[in-house]
VEXVEXRO-911383 format. One record per residue: residue number from 1; residue in three letters; x negated, y, z of N, C-alpha, C, O in turn. Coordinates in steps of 0.1 Angstrom, whole numbers, always signed. Layout:
REM VEXVEXRO-911383
[NUM Ala [X Y Z] [X Y Z] [X Y Z] [X Y Z]];
...
REM end
This chain:
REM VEXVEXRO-911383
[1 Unk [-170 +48 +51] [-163 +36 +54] [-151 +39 +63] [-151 +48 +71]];
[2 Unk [-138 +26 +60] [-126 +33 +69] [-134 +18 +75] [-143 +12 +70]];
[3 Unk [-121 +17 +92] [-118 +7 +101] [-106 +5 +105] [-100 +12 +114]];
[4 Unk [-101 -5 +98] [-88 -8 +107] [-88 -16 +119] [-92 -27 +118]];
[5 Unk [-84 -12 +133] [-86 -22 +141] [-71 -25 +144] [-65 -16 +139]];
[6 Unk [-63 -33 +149] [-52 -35 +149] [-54 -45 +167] [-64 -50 +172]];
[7 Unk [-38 -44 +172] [-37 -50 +187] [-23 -47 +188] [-16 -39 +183]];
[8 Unk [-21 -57 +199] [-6 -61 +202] [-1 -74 +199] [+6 -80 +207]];
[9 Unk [-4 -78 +190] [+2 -93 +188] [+2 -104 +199] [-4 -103 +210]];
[10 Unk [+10 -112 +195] [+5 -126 +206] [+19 -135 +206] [+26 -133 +196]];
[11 Unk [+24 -143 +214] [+29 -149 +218] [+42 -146 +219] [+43 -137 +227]];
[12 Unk [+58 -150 +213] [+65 -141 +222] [+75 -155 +216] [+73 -163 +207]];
[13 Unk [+89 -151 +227] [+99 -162 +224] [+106 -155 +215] [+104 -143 +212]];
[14 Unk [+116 -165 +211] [+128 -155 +201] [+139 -146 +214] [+144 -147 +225]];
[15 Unk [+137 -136 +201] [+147 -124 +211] [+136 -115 +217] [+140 -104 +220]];
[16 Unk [+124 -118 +221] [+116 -110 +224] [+115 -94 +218] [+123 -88 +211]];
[17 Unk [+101 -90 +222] [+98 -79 +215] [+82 -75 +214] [+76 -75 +225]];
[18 Unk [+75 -72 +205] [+61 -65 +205] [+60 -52 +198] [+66 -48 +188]];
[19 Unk [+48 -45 +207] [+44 -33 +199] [+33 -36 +194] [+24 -42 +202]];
[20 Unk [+29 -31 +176] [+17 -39 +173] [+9 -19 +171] [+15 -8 +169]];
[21 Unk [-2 -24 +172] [-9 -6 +169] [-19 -10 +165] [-24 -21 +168]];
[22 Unk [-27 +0 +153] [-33 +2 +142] [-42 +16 +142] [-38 +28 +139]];
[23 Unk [-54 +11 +145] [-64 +26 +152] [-75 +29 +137] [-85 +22 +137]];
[24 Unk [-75 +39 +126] [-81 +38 +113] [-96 +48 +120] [-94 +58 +127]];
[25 Unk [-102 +46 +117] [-119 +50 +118] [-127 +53 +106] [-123 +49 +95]];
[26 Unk [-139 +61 +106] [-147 +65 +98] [-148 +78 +96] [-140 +87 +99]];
[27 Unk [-158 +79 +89] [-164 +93 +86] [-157 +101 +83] [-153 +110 +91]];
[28 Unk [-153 +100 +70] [-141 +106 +63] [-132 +96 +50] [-134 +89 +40]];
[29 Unk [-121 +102 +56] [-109 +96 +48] [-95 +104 +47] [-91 +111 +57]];
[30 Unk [-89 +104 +39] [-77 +109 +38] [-66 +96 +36] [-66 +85 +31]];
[31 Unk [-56 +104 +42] [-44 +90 +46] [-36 +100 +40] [-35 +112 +40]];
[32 Unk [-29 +88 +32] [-14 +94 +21] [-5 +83 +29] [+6 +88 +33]];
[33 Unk [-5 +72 +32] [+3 +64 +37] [-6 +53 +49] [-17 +49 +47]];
[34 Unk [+2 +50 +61] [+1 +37 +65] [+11 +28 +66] [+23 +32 +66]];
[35 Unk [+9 +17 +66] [+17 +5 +65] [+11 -10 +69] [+0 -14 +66]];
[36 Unk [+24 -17 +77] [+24 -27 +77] [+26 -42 +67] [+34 -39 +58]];
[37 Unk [+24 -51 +67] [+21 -63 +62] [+19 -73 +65] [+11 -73 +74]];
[38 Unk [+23 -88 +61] [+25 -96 +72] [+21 -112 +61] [+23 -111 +49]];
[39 Unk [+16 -121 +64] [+11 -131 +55] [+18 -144 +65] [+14 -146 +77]];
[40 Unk [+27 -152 +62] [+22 -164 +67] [+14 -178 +61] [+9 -178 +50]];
[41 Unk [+13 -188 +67] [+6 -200 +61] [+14 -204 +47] [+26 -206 +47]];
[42 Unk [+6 -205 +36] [+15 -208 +22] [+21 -197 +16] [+25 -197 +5]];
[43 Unk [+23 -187 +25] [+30 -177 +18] [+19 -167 +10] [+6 -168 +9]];
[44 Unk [+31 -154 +3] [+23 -144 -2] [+24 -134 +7] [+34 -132 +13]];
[45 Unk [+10 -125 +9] [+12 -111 +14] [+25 -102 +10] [+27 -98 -1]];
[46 Unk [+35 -99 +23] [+46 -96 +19] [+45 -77 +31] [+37 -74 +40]];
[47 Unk [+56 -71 +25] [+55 -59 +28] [+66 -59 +40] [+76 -66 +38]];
[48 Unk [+64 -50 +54] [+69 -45 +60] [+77 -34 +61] [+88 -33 +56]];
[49 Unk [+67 -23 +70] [+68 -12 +68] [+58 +0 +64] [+47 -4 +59]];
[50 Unk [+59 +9 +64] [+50 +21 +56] [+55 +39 +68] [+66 +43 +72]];
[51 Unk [+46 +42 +68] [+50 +60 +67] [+40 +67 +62] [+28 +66 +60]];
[52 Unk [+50 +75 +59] [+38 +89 +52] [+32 +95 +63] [+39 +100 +72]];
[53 Unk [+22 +95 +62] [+16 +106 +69] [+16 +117 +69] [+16 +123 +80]];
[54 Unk [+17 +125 +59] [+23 +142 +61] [+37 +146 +66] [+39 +154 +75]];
[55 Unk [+50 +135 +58] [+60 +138 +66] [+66 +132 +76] [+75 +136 +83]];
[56 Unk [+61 +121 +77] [+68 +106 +83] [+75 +101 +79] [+84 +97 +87]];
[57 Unk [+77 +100 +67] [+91 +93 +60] [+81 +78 +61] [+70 +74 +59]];
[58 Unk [+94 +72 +65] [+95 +57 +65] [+100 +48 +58] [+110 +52 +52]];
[59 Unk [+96 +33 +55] [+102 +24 +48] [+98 +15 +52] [+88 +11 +57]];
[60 Unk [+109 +9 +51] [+115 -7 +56] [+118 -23 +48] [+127 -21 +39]];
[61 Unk [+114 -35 +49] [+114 -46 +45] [+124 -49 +49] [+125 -48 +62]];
[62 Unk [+139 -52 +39] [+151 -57 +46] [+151 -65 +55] [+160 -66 +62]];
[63 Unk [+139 -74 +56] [+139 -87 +66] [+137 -80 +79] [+138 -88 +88]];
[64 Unk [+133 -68 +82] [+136 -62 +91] [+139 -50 +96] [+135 -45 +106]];
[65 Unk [+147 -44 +86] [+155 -35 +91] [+165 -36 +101] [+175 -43 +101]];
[66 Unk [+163 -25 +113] [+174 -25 +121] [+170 -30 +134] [+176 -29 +145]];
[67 Unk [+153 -39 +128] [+146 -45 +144] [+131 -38 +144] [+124 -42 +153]];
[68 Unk [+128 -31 +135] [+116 -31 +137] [+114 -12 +136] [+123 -7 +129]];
[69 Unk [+103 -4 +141] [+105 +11 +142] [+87 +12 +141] [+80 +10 +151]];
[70 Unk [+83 +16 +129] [+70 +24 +126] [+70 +38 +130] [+78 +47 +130]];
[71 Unk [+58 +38 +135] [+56 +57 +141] [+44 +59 +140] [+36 +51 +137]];
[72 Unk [+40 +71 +142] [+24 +77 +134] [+18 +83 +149] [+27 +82 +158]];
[73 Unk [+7 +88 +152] [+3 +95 +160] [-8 +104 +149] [-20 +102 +147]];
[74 Unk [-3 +110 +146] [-16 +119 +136] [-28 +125 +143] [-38 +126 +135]];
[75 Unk [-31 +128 +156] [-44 +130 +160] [-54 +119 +166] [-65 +120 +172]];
[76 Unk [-43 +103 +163] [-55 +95 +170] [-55 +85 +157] [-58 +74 +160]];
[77 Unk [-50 +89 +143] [-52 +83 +133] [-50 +69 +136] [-58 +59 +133]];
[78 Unk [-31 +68 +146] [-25 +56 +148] [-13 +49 +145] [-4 +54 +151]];
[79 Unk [-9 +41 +139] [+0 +38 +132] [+10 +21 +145] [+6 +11 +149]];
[80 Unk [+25 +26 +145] [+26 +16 +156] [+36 +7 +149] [+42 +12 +138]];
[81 Unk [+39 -3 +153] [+53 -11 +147] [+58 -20 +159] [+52 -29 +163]];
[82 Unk [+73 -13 +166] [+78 -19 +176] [+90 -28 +167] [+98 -23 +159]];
[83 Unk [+89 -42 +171] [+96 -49 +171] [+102 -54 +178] [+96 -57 +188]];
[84 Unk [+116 -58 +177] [+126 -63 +187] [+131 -72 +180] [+127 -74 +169]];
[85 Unk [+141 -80 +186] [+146 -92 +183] [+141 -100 +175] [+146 -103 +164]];
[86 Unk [+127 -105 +179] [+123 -115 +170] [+131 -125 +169] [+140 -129 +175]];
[87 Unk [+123 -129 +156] [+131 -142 +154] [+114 -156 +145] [+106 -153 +136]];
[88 Unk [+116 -165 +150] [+104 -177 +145] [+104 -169 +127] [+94 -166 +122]];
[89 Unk [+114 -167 +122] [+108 -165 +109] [+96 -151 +108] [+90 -149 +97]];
[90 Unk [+94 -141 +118] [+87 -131 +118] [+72 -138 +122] [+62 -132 +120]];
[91 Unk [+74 -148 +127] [+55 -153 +128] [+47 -155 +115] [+50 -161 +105]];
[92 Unk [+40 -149 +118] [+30 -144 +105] [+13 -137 +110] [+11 -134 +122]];
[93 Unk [+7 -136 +102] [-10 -123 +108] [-1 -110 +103] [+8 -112 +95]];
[94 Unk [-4 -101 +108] [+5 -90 +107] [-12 -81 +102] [-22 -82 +108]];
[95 Unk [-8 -72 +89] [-20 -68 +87] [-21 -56 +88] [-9 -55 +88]];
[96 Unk [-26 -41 +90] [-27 -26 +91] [-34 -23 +80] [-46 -25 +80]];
[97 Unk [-28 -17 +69] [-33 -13 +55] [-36 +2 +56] [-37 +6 +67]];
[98 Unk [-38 +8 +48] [-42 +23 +48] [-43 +26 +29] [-48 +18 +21]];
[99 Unk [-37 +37 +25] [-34 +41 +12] [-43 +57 +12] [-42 +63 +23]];
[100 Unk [-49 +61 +2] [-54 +71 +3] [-51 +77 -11] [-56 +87 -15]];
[101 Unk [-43 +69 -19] [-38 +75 -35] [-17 +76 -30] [-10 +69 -22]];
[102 Unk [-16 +85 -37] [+1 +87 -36] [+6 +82 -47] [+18 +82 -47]];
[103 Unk [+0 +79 -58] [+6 +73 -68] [+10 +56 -68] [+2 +47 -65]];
[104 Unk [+21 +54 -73] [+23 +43 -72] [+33 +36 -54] [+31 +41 -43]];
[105 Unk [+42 +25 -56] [+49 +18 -45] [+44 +20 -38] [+32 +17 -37]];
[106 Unk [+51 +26 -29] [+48 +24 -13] [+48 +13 -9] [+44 +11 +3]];
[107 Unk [+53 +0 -17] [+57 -15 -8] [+43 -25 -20] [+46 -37 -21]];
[108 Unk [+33 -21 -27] [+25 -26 -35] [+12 -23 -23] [+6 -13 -19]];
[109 Unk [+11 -38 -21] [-2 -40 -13] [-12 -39 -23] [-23 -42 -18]];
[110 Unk [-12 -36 -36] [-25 -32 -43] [-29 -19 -44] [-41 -18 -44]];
[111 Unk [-23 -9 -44] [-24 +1 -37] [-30 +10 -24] [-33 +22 -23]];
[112 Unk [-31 -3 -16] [-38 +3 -2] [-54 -4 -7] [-59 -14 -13]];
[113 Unk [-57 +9 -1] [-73 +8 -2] [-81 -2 +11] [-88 -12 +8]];
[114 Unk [-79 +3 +23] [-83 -4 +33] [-76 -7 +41] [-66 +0 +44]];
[115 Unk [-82 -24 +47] [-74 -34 +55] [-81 -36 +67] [-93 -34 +69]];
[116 Unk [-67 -44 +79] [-79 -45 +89] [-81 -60 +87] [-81 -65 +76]];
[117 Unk [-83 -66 +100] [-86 -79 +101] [-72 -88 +104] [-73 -100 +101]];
[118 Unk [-62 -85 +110] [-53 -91 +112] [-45 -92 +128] [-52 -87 +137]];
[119 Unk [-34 -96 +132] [-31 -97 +145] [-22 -107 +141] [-15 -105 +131]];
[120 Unk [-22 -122 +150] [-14 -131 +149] [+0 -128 +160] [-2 -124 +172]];
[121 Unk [+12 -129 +154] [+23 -128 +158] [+31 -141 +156] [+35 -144 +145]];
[122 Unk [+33 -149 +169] [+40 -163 +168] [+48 -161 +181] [+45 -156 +192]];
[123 Unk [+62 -166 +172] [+76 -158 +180] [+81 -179 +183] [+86 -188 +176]];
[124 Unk [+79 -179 +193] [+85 -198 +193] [+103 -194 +199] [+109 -188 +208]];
[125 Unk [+104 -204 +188] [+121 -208 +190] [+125 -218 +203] [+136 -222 +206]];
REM end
């Protein structure tokens, strides 16, 4: 069994900033990618960001490119996403996915195998 636990979220005005972190657990697993993901009320699960874990190559949701910076910590199986300049349209549950096949989108949330539980991110205008 994996675990995603995820923290950091909360409260922030616009213009603010949060770091959200994503701690994966269990026995054994192999990580080809992590990545973030973000749901709001009525919406669809929409994609953020992603890195590889072997190289760290990264990828980005135009809706935030240029404010937001994914980073890996490979010995504590951590995945971070600093965001800056929010803005109210970033309030969403922000979710910590985990991919253990390389085949297929990096930005296809069907693909990730294991999810965590969520972190609410509400950015008030």
């Amino acid at each position: 069994q994996v675990q995603l636990v995820e923290s950091g979220g909360g409260l922030v005005q616009t213009g603010g900033s949060l770091r959200l972190a994503c701690e994966a657990s269990g026995r054994t697993f192999t990580i080809y990618a992590m990545g973030w993901f973000r749901q709001a009320p009525g919406k669809e699960r929409e994609f953020v960001a992603a890195i590889r874990w072997s190289d760290t190559v990264t990828y980005y949701a135009d809706s935030v490119k240029g404010r937001a910076t994914i980073s890996s910590d490979y010995a504590k199986n951590t995945v971070y996403l600093q965001m800056n300049s929010l803005k109210p349209e970033d309030t969403a549950v922000y979710y910590c996915a985990l991919r253990s096949t390389m085949y297929g989108s990096i930005h296809n949330a069907a693909e990730y195998a294991f999810w965590g539980q969520g972190t609410q991110v509400t950015v008030s205008s």
